[in-house]
N, C-alpha and C positions, 0 to 999 in steps of 0.2 A: 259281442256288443250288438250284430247284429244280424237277422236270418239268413240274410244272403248278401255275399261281397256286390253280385250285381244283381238287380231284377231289369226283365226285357220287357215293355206293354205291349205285345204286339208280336206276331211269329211271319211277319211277311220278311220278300229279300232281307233288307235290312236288319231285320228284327233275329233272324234266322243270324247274318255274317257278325253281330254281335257278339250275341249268345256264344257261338259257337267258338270265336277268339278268345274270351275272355275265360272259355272253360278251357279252352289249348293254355294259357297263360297261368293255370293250376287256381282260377277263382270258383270260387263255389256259384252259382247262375241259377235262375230261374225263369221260364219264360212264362207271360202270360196271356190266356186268346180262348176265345170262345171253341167247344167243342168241338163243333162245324166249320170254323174257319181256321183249322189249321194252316200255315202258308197263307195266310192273308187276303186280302183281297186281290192281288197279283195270281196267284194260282184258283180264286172261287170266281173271278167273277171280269178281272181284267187279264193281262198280258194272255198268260197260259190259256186257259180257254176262247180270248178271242182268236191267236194267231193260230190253237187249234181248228177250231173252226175257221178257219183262211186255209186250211189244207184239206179239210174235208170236202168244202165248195171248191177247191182248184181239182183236187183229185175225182168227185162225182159228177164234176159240168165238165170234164173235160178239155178246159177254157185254153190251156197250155198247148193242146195237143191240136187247134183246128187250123193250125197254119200249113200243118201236115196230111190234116184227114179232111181238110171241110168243114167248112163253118156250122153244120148241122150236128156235126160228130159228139156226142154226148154221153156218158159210162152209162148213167142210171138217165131214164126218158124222168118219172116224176118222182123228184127229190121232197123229200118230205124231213121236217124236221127231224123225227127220232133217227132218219140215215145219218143227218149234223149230226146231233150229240152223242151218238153212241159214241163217238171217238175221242170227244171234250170228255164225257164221263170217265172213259179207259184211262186217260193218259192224267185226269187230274185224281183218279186214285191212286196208280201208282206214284204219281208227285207226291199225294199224299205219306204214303208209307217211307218214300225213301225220306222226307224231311225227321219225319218221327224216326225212321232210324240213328239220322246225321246227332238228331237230337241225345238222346238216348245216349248211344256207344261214346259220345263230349261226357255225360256223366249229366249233361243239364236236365232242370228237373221240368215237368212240361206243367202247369197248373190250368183246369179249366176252368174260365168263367170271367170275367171284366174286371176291370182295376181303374180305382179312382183315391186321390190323392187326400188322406187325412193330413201328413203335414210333411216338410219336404222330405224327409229319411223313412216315411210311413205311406205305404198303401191297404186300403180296405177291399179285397177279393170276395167277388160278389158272387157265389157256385151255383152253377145251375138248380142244384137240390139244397139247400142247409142254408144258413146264415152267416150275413158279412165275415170274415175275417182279417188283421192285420197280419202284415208281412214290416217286415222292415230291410233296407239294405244301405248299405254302404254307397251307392251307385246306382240310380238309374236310368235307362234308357227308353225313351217313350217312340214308338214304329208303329203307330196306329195307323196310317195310311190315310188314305179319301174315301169319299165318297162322290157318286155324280151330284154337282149341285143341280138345284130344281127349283125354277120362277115360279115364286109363290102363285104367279099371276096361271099357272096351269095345270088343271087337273089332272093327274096323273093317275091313269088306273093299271099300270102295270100288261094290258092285253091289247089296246092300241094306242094308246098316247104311254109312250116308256121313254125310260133312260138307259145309260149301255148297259147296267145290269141286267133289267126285263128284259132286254133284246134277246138275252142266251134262254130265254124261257119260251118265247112268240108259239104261239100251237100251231100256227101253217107259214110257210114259208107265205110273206104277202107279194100280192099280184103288181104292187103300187104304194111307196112310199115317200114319206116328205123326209129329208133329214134337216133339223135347223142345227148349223152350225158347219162350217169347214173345217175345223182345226183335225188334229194328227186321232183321233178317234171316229168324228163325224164323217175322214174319208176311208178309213179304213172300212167301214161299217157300209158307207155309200158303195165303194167296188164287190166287197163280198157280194149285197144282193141284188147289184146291178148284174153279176156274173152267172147269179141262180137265176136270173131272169126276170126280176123285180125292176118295175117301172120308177127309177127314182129321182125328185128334184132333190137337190142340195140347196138351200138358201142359207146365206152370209150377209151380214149386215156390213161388212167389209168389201171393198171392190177387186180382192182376189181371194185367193187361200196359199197356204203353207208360205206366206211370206220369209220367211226365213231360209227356205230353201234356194237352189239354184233358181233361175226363171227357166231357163232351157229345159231343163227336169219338171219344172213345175207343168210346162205348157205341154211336155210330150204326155203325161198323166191326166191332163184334160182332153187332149186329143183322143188318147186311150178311152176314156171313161166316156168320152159324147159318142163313141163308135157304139158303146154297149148303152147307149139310150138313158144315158145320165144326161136331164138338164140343170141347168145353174142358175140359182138367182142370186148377183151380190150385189150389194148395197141395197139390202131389203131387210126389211123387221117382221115382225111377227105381230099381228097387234092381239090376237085370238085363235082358240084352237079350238072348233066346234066338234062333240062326237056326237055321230048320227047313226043312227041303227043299221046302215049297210057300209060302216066308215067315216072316215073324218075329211073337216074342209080345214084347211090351213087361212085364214085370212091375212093376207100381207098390206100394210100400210100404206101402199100405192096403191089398194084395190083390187089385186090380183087374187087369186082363189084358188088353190090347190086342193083336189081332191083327193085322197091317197086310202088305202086300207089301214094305213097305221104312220104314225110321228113317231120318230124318234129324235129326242133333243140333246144336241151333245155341246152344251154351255159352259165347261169347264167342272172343277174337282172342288170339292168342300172337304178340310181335314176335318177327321173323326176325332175331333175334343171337346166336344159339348161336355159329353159323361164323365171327364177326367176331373173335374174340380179342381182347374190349375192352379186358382187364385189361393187354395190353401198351401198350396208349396211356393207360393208366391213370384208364379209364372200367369203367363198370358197366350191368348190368341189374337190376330189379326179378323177381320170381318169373314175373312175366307177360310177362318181355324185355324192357319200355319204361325208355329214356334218360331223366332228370330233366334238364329243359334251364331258362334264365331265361327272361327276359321277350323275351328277342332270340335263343333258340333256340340258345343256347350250352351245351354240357354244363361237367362241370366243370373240364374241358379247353379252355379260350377258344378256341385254334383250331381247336375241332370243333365243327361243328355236328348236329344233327338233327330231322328236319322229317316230318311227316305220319304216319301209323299208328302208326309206331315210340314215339311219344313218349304215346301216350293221347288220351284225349279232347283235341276231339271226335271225333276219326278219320273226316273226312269229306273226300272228292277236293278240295271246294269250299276248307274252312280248309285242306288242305296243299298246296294252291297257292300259296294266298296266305303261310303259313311259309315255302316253299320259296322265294319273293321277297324276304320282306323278310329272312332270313336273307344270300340274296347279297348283297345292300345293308347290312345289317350290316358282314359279312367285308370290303368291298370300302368301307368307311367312307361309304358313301351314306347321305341323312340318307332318313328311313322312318319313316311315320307310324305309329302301332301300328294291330292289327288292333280295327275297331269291333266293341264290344260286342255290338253287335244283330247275332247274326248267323241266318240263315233254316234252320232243319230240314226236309227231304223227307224221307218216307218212300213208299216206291212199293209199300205195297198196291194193293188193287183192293178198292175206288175208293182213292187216292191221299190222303194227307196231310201238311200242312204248316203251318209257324206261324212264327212272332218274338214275342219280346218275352215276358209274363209269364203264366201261367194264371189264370183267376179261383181256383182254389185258393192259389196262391202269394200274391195281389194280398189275398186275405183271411184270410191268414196276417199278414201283412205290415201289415195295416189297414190297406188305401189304399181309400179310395171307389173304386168305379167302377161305370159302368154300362153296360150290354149292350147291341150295337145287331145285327140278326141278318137274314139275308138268306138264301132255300131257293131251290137251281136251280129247283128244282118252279115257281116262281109268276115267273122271268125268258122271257122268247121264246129265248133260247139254249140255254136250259136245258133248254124242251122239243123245240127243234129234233133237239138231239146225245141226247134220251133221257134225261137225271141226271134223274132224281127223287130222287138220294140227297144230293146234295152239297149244303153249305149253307158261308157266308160268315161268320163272329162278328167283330163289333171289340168291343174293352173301351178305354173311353172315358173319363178322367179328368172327373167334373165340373164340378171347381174352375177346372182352364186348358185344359181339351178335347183335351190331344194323346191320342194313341194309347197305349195301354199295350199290347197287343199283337193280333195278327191272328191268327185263325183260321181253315183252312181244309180242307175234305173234299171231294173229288170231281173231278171231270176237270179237271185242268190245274190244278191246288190249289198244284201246284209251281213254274208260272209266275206265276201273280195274284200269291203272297203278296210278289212282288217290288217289286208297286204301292205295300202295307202299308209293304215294308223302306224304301222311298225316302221316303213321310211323314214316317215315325218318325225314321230318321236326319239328316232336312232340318230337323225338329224342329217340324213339319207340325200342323194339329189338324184333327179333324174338319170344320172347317168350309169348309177345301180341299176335302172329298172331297164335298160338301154340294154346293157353286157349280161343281164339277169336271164337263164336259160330257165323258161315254163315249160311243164307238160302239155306234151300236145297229145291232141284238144282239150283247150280245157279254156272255160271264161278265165280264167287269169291272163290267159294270153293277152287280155286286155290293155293290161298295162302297161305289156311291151311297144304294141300297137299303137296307144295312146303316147306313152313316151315318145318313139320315134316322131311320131308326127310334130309333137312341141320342141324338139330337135330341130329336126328340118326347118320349125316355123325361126327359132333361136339362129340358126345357121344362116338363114336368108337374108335376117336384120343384120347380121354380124359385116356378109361381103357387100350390104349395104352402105356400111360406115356407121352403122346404128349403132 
């Protein structure tokens, strides 16, 4: 009845842990994606290439290593773009081959070229060379991803006024930049070329950044970042973005004037469904392009799905994997447990940030006791092996039944430990595992020992109080 039990719109995470289940599940699959963007916009343009370049700039500025050698101490004296992306280019070819492998040896069939929706069990495949053709399936899933969105109000020419896309293209490393926006790209973007030695303001129209996060974390990453000649403007707008033949003036609403070599504006994500022609399957988009799906990733159309960027928060590689699974297992009546609550934040500044679970702001909003157990690379043997004197460890510690209320974490490998945290919490674990818990020494996990004891001892003190 029809060509393919499922078709995939899109070969990013998501689109990929789809496909991929639904040909384990013995369905016939097809995925569809332009040429060029095999893996999505996650391996062309976001996640994979920028966190690659975040190790290229940590690995050629030497940034890691001058707590050791001297603040002077530097691999390569003048870093030049093609030294960046040789490494982005290496590691997103091979990403590339190994997806087409995964693809492939599943039995899924890869189709090139864009898809838009004749009617809801009917797609029109647009091929780079030939003319439209139909597909039909039984099931689809739509993983088109984002795009940077962009204020009509500014002209964008891709070589000094960009978005995070253009940024992986910039021809010289610049001397001086504006970044508008704080959010979890705009700083990621700020520390890399604060670290190559780029002169750069952040401006937020908001009167901090990464709200969401700890404070304590939040202020050690600004202390961090004003060291390396990062300034800040929040609660500032933008009202104009002048380009001028040696660089651009940023003009801010108060009258303020930033001059910079280049803008980069990181205003948040626009999903990719203009091109899809939802209204003929009798679906929609929101102003910002994202799909309204349920709890099982269904629009309002049952037999569509949509999985990862497209659909909103959290829009991260990690959750629309895991949408992109348990969606095929949906479609394909497989039973699927829902996605756990606890789920882990990275953020790849420099130094690096991550967490689970709740803030002490939220946790004291909320009235819940808790108490703080707190661990600084500075005072571990690994810590001062690898050079962190920045990075420090927090647990928040229920003191009623001890488990974890959630984990905090800053500095080298912030992104792999806080996985230690995720498995307690979710095991339903209390401090007092992490307490009897025997680490490798040296090793940053020791952290958590570290950290536990001290929210112990804090537990202990209130207790021969009468607390």
């Amino acid at each position: 009845m029809f060509d393919y039990d499922m078709i995939v719109i899109g070969s990013g995470p998501g689109g990929q842990k789809a496909a991929i289940a639904a040909a384990k599940l013995g369905r016939t699959v097809a995925v569809i994606d332009r040429p060029d963007r095999l893996g999505g916009v996650s391996l062309h343009t976001g996640t994979i290439p920028s966190k690659t370049l975040r190790e290229a700039v940590l690995y050629l500025t030497g940034l890691t290593q001058r707590d050791l050698y001297g603040q002077s101490y530097r691999l390569k004296e003048n870093i030049t773009v093609t030294d960046l992306t040789a490494r982005t280019e290496h590691v997103v070819g091979r990403e590339v081959d190994v997806i087409r492998s995964q693809l492939s040896r599943n039995h899924v069939a890869l189709l090139a070229g864009t898809a838009r929706f004749e009617d809801e069990h009917t797609l029109v495949l647009e091929e780079p060379e030939g003319e439209g053709r139909t597909l039909t399936a039984e099931h689809i899933v739509i993983a088109t991803g984002t795009r940077p969105a962009r204020p009509s109000t500014v002209e964008f020419d891709g070589r000094t006024i960009l978005d995070s896309d253009n940024v992986l293209h910039l021809e010289r490393v610049p001397r001086s930049m504006a970044i508008v926006g704080a959010g979890v790209i705009g700083m990621e973007y700020a520390s890399m070329f604060a670290a190559l030695g780029s002169k750069v303001t952040v401006v937020e129209q908001r009167p901090g950044m990464l709200d969401f996060c700890d404070a304590e974390v939040v202020e050690s990453l600004k202390y961090h970042l004003r060291d390396l000649a990062v300034t800040f403007r929040f609660g500032e707008t933008v009202s104009a973005v002048e380009r001028h033949t040696n660089g651009t003036l940023t003009v801010l609403a108060s009258g303020k004037k930033i001059p910079a070599d280049a803008v980069m504006y990181s205003a948040g994500r626009q999903g990719l469904t203009d091109g899809l022609a939802l209204e003929k399957a009798g679906l929609g988009a929101d102003k910002r392009g994202r799909i309204a799906v349920d709890e099982h990733y269904r629009t309002s159309v049952p037999h569509i799905y949509a999985v990862g960027d497209v659909i909103g928060f959290p829009a991260l590689a990690a959750t629309s994997m895991e949408q992109g699974r348990a969606a095929a297992y949906h479609a394909c009546g497989e039973p699927v447990h829902p996605m756990h609550d606890l789920q882990p934040i990275g953020i790849y500044t420099i130094p690096e940030i991550s967490f689970i679970g709740r803030t002490e702001a939220q946790l004291t909003e909320e009235c819940v006791p808790f108490e703080v157990g707190m661990s600084r690379y500075r005072e571990l043997a690994r810590g001062q092996i690898i050079g962190d004197s920045h990075g420090m460890l927090k647990l928040l510690v229920s003191p009623q039944d001890r488990k974890l209320l959630g984990v905090h974490c800053f500095g080298t490998g912030a992104t792999e430990l806080i996985h230690i945290g995720q498995t307690v919490m979710g095991c339903g674990g209390t401090v007092d595992y992490l307490v009897d818990a025997v680490f490798n020494y040296p090793t940053l996990a020791e952290s958590y020992k570290v950290a536990a004891l001290d929210a112990t001892n804090r537990i202990r003190q209130i207790d021969r109080l009468g607390g």
